[in-house]
N, C-alpha and C positions, 0 to 999 in steps of 0.2 A: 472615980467621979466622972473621968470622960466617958467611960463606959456607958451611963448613965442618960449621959446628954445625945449618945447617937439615936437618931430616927429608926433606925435598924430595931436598937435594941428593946425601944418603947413599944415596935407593930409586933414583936417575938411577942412581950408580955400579952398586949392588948387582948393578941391570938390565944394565946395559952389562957387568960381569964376568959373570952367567951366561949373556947370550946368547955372549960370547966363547968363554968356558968350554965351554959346553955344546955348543956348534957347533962347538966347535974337538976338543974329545971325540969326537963324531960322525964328522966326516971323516976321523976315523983310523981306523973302519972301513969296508974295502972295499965292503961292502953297504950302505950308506947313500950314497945320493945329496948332492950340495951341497945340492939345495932344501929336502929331508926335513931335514937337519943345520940349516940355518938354520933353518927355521919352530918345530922345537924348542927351539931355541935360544930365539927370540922368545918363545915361549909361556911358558918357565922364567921370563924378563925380563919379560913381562907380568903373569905372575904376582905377581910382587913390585909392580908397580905397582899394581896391584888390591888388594894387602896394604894397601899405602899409602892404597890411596882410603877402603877400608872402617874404616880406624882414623881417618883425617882425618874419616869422617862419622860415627863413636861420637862421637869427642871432641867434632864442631861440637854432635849432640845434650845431650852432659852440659854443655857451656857455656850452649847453650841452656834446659834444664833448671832448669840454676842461677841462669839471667837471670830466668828465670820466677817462681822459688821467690824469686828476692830482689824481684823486684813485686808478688809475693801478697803476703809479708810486710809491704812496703812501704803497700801500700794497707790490710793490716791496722790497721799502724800508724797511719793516718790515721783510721780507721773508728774503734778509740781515742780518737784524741784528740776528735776529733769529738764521740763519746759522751760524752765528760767536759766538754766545751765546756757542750752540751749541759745535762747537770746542770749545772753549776756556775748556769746562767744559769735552770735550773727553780729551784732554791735560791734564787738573789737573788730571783725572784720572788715565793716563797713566804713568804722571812724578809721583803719589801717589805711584800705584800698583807697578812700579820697584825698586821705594825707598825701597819700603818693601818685595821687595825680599832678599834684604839685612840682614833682621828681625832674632833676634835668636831662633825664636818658630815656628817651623814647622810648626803649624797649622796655623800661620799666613801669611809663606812663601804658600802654598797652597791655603790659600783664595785670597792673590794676583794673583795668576797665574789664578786661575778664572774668578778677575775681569780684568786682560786684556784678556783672550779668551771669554768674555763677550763685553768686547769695541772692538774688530774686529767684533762678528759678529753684532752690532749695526752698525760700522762703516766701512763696506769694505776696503775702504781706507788703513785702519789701519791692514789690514791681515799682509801684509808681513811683516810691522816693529814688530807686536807680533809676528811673527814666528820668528823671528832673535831672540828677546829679550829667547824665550824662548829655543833657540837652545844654545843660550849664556850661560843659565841657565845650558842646559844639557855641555855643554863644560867645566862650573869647575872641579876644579879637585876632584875626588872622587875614594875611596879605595873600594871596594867590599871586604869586612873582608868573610871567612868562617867560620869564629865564628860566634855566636851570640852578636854583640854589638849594646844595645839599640839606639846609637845615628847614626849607622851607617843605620838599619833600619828603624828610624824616615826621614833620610835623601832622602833613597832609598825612601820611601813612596812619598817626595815632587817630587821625579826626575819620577817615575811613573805617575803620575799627570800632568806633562810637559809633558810627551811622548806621553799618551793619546789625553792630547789636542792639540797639535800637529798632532795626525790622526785626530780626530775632526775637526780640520778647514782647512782640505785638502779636493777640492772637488772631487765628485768622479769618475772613470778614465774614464767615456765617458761624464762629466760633458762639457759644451761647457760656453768659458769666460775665466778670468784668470787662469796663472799656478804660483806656488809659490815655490820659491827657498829653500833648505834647506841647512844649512851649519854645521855638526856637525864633524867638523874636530876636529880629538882627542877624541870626548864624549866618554864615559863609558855608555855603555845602557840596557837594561835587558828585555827582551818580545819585542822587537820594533819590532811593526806591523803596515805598510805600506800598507797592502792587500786590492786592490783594488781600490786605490785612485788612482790620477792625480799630478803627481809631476811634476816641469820644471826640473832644477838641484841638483844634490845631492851629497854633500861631507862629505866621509866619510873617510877621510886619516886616519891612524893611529885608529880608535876607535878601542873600544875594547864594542866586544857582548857578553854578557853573555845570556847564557839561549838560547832559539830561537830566531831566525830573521825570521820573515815573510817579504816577496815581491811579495807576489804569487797575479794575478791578475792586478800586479802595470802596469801604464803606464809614463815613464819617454821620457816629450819630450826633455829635454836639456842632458849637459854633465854628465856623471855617474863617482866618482873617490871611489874608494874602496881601494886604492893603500894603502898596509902594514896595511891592517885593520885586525882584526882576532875576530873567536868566542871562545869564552873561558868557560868554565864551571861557572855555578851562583848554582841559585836554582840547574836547570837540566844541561844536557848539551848544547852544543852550536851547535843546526841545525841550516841550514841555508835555508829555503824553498823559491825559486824563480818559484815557475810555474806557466807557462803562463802569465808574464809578458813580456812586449814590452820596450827596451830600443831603442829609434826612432835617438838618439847619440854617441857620444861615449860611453864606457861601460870599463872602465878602472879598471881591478882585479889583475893589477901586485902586485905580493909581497904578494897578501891576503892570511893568513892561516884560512884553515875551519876546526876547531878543532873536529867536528864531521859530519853527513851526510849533503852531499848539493846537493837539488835538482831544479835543471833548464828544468825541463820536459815542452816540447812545447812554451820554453819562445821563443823571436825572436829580435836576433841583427843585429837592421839594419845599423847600424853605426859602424864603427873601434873600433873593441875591444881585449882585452887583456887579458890572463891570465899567461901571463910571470912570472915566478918564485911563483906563487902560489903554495899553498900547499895543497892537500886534504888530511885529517891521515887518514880519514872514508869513505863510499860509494858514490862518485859522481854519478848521471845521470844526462846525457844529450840528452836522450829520446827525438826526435821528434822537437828538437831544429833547429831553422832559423838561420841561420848566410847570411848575404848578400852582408856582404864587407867585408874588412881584418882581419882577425882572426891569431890570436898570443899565440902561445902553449910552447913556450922555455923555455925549463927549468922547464915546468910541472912537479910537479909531484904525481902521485896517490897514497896512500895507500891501497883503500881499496876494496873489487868489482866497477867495472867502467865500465860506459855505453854510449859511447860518438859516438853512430848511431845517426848522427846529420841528422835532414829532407833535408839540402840543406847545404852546406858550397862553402863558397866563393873559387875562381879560385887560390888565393893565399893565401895559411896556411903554417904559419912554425913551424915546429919541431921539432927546433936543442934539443936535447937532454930529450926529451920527456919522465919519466917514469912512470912505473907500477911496481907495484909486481909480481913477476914471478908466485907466488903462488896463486892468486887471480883470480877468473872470470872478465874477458873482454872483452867486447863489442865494434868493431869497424867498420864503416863505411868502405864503398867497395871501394877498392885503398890504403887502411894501412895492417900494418902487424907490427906486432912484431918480434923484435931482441934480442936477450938471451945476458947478459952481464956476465962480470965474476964475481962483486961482487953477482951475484941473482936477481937485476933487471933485468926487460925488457926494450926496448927502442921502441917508437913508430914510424916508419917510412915509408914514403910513398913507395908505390911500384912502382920502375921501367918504364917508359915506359908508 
């Protein structure tokens, strides 16, 4: 009975009745020869086995096909779970490494910050939530003693370590791809060097800079807030070096004090910015400086030599009450002038006309 049911053995028969058939047809007429009768006959019966062959090799290909399509899938599915694997085990890490930020041993809190500036750059993805986690870091609150205390510089050491790798996983300022946010509103920071990299936003309300700041080189495409930020004496004093950086946003320095020299030489604001109620004690330049939209000067004021021959400033700048020390060298772009007040300062003011 199975015999019966194969495909095989149904194209045998079909063959064998038409070459019968066919050749047996044939010799019934006088003008056809037995050989010509047979070879037709064979030919009709070959034919059908050639029917045979070219269906047996559709169907081996769609089997094929299907073998195929169930291993692509298959290795899909693997490629899945893989992926999930994967996360699942960036996760443990990450919920690990913050846990133990928490840790009482320094050296423990430092090798966590490792392993998440370690899981971002495994896993892109994961950049900006360690840059928060470690901006977080920098945002507790911390005393900069001027003494020597062991635990205060054990501490300093961990927040050094977050600072650094924080520049470490900023790419860098003509890098092309993502931009990453930085939020260290309030932090306490000490060398924070930014030189060169690619920043999107950057908040910096209220911190306090000890030592130098570098910006020099930075390119900030998002909002810039410095607002009531100040440098403050650490190790050294507190410069503030920004040249030849691009702020492509706003650029917001109301209220900042620059507790020693700040330089902005050839930086370029192309966005609304501010230095309203800023304070410089020490030598500003702003040497060869861009400004390109609204610039805000109220209530400046200078301590110390100032150099503010800006390359190009916008159509509208205000000055209410703009000062210098009367005593000090100044430097100012063509259309200002100085006004002598009665306590000793000077006052900056546009000329006339």
């Amino acid at each position: 009975m199975k015999l019966w049911r194969s495909p095989l053995a149904w194209t045998f028969l079909a063959s064998v009745v038409l070459l019968a058939g066919v050749g047996g047809w044939l010799l019934t007429d006088p003008a056809t020869s037995r050989s010509d009768a047979l070879k037709t006959g064979g030919l009709a019966g070959g034919a059908v086995v050639a029917l045979y062959a070219l269906w047996l090799n559709d169907r081996r290909r769609r089997v094929e096909e299907g073998r195929q399509e169930i291993e692509q899938r298959r290795h899909e599915l693997e490629a899945q779970r893989a992926e999930q694997d994967r996360e699942r085990v960036a996760d443990e890490r990450f919920a690990k490494a913050v846990e133990l930020l928490g840790h009482t041993a320094d050296q423990v809190r430092v090798g966590a910050l490792h392993a998440l500036a370690g899981l971002a750059r495994s896993r892109p993805a994961y950049t900006q939530t360690v840059l928060d986690v470690l901006c977080s870091y920098l945002r507790r609150p911390f005393s900069r003693a001027e003494d020597s205390n062991p635990e205060a510089e054990r501490e300093l050491t961990v927040r050094l370590t977050a600072q650094r790798l924080v520049t470490d996983l900023l790419p860098a300022r003509d890098a092309e791809g993502p931009t990453y946010d930085l939020d260290l509103t309030g932090a306490t920071l000490e060398y924070f060097d930014l030189s060169g990299k690619l920043v999107g936003g950057l908040l910096l309300r209220h911190a306090t800079l000890h030592s130098s700041t570098n910006f020099s080189g930075c390119r900030f495409t998002g909002r810039v807030y410095l607002t009531a930020a100040g440098t403050a004496k650490g190790r050294l004093v507190g410069y503030f070096r920004c040249r030849g950086a691009v702020f492509e946003s706003h650029a917001w320095f109301s209220g900042t004090a620059f507790g020693e020299d700040a330089d902005f030489t050839e930086t370029t604001f192309a966005g609304k910015t501010t230095f309203k109620d800023a304070k410089f004690a020490k030598d500003a330049v702003f040497s060869a400086v861009v400004a390109s939209c609204e610039l805000d000067l109220r209530r400046t004021s200078f301590g110390g030599q100032t150099d503010l021959r800006f390359a190009s400033l916008p159509s509208a700048v205000s000055l209410y009450n703009t000062r210098v020390r009367a005593e000090k060298e100044v430097e100012l772009p063509g259309g200002w002038r100085l006004e002598e007040l009665r306590d000793g300062d000077s006052r900056i003011v546009a000329k006339a006309g």
